[in-house]
N, CA and C atoms as an extended XYZ file, in Angstrom:
339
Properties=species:S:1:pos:R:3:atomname:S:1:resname:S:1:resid:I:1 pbc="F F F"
N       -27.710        4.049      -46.353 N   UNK     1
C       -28.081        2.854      -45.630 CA  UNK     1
C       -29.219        2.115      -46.297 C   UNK     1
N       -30.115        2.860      -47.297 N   UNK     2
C       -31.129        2.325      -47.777 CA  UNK     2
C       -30.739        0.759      -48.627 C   UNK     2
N       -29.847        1.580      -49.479 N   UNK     3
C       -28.987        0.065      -50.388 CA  UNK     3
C       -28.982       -0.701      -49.654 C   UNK     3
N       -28.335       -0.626      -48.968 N   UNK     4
C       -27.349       -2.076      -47.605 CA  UNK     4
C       -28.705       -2.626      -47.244 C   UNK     4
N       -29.768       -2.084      -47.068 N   UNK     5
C       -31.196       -2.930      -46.858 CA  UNK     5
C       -31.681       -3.680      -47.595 C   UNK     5
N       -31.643       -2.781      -48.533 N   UNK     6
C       -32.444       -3.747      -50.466 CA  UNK     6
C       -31.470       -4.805      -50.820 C   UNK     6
N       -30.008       -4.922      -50.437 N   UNK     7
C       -29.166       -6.160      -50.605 CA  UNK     7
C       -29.196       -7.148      -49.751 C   UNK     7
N       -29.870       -6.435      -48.441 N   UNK     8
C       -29.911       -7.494      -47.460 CA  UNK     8
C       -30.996       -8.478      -47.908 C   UNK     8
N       -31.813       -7.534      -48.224 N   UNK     9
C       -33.679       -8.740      -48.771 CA  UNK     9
C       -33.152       -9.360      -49.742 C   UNK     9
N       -32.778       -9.064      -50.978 N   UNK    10
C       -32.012       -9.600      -51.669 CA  UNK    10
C       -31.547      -11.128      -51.218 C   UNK    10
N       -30.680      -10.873      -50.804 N   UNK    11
C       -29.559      -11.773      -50.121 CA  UNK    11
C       -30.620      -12.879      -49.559 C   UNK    11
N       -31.528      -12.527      -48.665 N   UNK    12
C       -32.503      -13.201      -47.850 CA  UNK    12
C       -33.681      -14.220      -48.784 C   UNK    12
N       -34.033      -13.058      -49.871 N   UNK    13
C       -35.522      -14.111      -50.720 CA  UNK    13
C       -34.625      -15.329      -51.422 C   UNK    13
N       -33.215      -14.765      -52.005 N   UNK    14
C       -32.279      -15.696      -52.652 CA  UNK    14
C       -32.030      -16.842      -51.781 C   UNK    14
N       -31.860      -16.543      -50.708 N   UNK    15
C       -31.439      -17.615      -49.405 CA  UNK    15
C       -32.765      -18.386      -49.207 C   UNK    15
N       -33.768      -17.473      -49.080 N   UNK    16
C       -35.135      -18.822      -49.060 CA  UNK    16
C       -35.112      -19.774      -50.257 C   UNK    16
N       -35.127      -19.126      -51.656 N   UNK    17
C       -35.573      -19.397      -52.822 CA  UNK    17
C       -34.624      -21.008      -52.945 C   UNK    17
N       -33.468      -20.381      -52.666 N   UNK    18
C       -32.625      -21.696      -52.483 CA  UNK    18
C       -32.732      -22.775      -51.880 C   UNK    18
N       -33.413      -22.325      -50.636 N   UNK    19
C       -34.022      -23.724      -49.744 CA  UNK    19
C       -35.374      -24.419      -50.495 C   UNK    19
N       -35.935      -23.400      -51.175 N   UNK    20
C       -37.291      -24.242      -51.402 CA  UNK    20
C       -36.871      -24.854      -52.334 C   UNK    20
N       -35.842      -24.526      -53.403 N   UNK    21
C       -35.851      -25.363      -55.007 CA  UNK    21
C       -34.982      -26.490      -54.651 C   UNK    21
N       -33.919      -26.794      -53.384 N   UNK    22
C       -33.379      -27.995      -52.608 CA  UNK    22
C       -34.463      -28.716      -51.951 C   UNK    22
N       -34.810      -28.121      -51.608 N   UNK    23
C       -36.283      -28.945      -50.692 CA  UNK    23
C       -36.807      -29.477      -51.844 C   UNK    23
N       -37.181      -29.170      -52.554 N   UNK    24
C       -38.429      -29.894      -53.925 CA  UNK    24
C       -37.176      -30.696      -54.338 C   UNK    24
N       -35.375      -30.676      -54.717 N   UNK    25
C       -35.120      -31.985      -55.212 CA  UNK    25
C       -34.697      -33.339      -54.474 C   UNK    25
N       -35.166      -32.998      -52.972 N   UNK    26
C       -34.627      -33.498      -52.005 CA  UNK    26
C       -34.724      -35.186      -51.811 C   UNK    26
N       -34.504      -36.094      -51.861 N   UNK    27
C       -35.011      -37.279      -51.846 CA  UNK    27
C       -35.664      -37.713      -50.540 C   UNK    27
N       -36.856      -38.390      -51.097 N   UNK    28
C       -37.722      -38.632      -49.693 CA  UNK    28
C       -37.586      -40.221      -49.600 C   UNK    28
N       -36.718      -40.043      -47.845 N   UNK    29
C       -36.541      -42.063      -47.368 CA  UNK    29
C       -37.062      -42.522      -47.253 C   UNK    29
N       -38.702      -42.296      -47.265 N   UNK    30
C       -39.896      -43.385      -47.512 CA  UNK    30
C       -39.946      -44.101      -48.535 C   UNK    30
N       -39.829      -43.312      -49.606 N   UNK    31
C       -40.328      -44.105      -51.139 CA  UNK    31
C       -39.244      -44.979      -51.183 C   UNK    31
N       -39.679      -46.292      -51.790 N   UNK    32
C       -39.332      -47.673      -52.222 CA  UNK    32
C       -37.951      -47.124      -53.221 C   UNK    32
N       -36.935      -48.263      -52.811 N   UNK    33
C       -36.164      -48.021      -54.092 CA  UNK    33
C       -36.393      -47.375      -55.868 C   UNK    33
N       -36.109      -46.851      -56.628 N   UNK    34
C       -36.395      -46.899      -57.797 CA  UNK    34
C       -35.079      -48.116      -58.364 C   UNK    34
N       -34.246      -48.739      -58.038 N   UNK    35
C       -33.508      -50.069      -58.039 CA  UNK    35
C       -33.945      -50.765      -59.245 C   UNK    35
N       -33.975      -50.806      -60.628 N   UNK    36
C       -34.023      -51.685      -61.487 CA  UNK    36
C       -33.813      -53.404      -61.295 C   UNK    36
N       -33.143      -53.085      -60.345 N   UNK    37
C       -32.821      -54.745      -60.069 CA  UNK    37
C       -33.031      -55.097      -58.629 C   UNK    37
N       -34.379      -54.937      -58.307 N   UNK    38
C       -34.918      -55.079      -57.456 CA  UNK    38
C       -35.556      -56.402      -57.525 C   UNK    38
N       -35.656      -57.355      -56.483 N   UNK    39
C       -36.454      -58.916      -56.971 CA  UNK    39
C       -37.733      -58.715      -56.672 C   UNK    39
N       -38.297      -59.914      -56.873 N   UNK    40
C       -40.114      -59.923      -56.319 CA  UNK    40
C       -39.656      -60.381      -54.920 C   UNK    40
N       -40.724      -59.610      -54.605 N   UNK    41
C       -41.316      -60.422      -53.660 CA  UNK    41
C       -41.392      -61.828      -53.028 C   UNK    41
N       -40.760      -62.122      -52.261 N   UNK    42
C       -40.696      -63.600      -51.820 CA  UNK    42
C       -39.800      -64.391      -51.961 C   UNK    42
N       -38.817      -63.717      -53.114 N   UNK    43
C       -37.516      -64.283      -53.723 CA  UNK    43
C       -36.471      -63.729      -53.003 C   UNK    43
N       -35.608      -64.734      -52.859 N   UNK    44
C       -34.153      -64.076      -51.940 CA  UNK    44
C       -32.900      -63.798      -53.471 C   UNK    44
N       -32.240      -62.705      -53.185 N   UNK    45
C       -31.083      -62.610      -54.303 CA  UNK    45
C       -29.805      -63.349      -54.215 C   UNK    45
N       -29.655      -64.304      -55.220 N   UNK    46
C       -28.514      -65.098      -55.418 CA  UNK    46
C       -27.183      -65.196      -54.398 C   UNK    46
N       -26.865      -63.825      -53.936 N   UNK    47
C       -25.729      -64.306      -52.967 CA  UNK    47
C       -26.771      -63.445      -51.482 C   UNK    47
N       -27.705      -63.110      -50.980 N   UNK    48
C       -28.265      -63.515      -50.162 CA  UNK    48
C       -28.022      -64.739      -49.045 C   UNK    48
N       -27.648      -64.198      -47.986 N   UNK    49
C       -27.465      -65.174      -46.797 CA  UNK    49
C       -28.515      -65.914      -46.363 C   UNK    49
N       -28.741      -67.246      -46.277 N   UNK    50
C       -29.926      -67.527      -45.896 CA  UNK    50
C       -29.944      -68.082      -44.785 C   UNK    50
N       -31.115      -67.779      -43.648 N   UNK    51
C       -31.134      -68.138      -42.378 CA  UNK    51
C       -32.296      -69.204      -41.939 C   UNK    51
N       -31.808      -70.374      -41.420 N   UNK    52
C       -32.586      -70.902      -41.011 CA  UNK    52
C       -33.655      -70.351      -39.328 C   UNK    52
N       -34.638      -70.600      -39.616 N   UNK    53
C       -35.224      -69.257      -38.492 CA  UNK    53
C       -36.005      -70.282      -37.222 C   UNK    53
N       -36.738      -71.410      -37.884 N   UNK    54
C       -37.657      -72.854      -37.297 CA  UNK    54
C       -37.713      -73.904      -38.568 C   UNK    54
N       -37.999      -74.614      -37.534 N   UNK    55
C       -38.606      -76.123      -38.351 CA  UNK    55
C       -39.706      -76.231      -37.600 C   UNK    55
N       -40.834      -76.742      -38.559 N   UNK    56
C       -41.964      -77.002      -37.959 CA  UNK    56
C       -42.852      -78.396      -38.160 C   UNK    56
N       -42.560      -79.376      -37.216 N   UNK    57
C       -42.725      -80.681      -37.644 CA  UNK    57
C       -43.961      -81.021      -37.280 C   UNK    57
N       -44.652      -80.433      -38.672 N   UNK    58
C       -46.147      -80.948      -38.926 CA  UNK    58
C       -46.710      -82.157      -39.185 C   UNK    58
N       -47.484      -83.042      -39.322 N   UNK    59
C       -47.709      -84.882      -39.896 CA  UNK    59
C       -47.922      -84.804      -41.053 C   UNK    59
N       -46.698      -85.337      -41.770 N   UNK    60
C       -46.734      -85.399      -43.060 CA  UNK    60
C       -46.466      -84.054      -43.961 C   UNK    60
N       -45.963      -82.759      -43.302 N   UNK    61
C       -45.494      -82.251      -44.206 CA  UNK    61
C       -44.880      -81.059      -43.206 C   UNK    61
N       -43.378      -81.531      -43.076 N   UNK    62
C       -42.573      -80.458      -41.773 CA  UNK    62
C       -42.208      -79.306      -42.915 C   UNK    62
N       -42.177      -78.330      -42.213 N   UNK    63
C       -41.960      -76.958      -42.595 CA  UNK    63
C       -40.812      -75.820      -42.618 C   UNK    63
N       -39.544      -75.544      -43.301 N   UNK    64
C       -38.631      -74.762      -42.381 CA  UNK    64
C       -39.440      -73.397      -42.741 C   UNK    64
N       -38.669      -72.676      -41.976 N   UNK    65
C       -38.850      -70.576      -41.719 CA  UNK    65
C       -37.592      -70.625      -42.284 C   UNK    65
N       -37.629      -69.948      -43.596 N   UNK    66
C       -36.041      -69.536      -44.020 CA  UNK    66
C       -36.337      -68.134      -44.407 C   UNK    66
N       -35.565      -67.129      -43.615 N   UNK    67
C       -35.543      -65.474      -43.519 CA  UNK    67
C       -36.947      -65.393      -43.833 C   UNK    67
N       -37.595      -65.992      -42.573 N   UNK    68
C       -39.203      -65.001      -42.381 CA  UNK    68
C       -40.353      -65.823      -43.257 C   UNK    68
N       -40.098      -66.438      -44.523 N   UNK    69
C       -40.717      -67.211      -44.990 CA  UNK    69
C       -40.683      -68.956      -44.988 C   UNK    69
N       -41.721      -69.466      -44.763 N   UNK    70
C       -42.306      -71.045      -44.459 CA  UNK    70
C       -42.304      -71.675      -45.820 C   UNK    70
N       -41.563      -72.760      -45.903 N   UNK    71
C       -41.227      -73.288      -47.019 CA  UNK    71
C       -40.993      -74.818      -46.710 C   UNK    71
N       -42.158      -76.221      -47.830 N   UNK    72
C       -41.825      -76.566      -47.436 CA  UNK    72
C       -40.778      -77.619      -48.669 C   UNK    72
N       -40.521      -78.934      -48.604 N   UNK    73
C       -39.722      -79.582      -49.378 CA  UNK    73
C       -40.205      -79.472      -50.689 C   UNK    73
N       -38.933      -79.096      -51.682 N   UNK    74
C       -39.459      -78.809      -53.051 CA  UNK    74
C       -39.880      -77.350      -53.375 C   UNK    74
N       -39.939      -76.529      -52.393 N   UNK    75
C       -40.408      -75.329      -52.590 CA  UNK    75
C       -39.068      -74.243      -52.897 C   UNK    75
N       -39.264      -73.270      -53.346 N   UNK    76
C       -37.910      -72.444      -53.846 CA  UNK    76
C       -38.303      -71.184      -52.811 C   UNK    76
N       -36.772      -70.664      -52.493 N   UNK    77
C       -36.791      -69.078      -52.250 CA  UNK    77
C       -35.095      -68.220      -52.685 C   UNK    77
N       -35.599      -67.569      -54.393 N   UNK    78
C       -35.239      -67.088      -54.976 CA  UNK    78
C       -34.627      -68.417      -55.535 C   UNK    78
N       -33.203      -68.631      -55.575 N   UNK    79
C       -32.129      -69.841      -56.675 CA  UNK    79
C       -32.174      -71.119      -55.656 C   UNK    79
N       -32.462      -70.681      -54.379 N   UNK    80
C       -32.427      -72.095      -53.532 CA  UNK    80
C       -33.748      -72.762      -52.959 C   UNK    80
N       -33.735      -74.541      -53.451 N   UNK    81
C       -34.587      -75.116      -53.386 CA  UNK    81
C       -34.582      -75.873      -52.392 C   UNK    81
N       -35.508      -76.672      -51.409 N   UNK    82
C       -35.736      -76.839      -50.292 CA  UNK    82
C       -35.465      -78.646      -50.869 C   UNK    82
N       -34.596      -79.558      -50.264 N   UNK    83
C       -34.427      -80.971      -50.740 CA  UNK    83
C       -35.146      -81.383      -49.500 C   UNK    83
N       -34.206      -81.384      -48.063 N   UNK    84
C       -35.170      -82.044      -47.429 CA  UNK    84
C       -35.090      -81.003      -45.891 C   UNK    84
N       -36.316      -82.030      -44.618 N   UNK    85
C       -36.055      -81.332      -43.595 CA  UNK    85
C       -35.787      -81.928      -42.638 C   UNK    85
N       -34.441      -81.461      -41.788 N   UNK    86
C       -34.761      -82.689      -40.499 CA  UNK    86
C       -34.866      -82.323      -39.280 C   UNK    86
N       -34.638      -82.722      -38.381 N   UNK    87
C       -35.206      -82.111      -36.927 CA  UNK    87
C       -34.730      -80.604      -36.814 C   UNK    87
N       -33.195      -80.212      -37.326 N   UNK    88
C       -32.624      -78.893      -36.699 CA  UNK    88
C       -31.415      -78.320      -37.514 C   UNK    88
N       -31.774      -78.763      -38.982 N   UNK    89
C       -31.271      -78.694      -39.942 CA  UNK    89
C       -32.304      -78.740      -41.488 C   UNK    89
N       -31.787      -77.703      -42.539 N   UNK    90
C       -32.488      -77.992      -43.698 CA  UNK    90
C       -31.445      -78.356      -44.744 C   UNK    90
N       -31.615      -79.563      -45.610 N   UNK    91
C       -30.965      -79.349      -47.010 CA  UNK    91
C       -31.157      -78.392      -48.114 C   UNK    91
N       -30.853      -77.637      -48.774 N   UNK    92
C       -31.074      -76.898      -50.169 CA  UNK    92
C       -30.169      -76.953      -51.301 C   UNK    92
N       -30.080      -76.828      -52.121 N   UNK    93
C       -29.468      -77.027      -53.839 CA  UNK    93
C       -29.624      -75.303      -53.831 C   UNK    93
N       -28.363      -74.870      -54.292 N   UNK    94
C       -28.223      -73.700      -54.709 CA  UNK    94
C       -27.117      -73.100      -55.601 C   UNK    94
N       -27.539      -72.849      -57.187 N   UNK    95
C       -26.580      -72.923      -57.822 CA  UNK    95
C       -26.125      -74.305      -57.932 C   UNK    95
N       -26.877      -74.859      -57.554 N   UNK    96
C       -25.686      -76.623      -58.406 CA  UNK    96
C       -24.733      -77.131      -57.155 C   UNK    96
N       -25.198      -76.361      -55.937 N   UNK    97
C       -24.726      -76.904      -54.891 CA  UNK    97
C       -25.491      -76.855      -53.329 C   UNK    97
N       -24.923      -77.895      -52.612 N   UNK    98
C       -26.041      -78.275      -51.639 CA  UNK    98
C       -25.302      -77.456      -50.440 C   UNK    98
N       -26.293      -77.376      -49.444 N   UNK    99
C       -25.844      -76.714      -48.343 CA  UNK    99
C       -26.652      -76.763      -47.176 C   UNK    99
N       -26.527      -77.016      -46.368 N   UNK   100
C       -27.209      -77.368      -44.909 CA  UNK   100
C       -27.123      -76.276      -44.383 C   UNK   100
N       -28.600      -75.652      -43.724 N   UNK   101
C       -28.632      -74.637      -43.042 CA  UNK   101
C       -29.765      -74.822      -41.290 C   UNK   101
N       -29.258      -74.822      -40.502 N   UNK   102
C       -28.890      -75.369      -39.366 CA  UNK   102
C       -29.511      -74.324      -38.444 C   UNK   102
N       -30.723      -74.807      -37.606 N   UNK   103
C       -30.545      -73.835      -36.285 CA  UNK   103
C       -29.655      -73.223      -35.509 C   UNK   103
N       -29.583      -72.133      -35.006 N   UNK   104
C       -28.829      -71.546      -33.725 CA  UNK   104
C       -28.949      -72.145      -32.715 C   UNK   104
N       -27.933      -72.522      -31.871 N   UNK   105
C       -27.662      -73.326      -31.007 CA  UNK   105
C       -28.119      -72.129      -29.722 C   UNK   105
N       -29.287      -72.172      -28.774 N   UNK   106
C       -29.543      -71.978      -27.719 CA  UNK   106
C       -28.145      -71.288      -27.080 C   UNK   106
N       -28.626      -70.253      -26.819 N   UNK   107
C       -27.741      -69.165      -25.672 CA  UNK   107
C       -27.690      -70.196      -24.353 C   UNK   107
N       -28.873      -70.603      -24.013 N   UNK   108
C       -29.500      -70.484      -22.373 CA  UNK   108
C       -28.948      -71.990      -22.259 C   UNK   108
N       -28.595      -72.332      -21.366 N   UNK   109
C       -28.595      -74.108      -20.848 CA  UNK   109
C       -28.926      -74.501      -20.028 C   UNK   109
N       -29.290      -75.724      -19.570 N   UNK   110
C       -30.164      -76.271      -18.634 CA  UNK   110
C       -29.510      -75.764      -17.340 C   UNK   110
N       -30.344      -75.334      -16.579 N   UNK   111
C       -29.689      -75.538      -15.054 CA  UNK   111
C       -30.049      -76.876      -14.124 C   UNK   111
N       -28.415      -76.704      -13.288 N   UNK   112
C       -28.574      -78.171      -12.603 CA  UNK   112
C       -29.380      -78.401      -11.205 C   UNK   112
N       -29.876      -79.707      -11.224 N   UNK   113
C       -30.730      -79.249      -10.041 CA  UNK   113
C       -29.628      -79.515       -8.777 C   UNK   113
């Protein structure tokens, strides 16, 4: 019976040893991509959806929110450039083509009196 013991530990330090040298190659979901083709900061990637989020009609220089960032005419985020702004709509040039990107139309509607 002694054997059948010494194979059991065996069996057992091998079974830890295995967890710890998986554990050390384990990937940790905190750390940042290692992604080579990762953009900067502030830049949206080429086929990136872009969302109009607000307009902010300041005097003399209105503002859209496009995905989280305030941008205003003339300003870029990533390939698309900001042409103009209007009440509930933005123009942009992207790739050599224009495209209107438009508030969400309100869930809620007036109630009647």
């Amino acid at each position: 019976m002694r054997g059948g013991s010494v194979s059991d530990r065996v069996r057992i330090f091998c079974l830890l040893l295995a967890c710890l040298v998986g554990d050390a190659q384990a990937i940790d979901p905190t750390l940042p991509s290692a992604d080579p083709l990762r953009v900067e900061a502030g830049a949206a990637p080429a086929s990136e959806v872009l969302q109009l989020q607000a307009i902010l009609r300041l005097p003399g220089a209105p503002r859209a929110v496009v995905n989280g960032r305030s941008l205003k005419i003339g300003e870029r985020l990533g390939d698309a450039r900001v042409l103009n702004i209007y009440s509930n709509s933005v123009l942009i040039e992207r790739e050599g083509r224009r495209e209107t990107l438009r508030l969400a139309v309100p869930v809620a509607t007036p109630s009647k009196p």
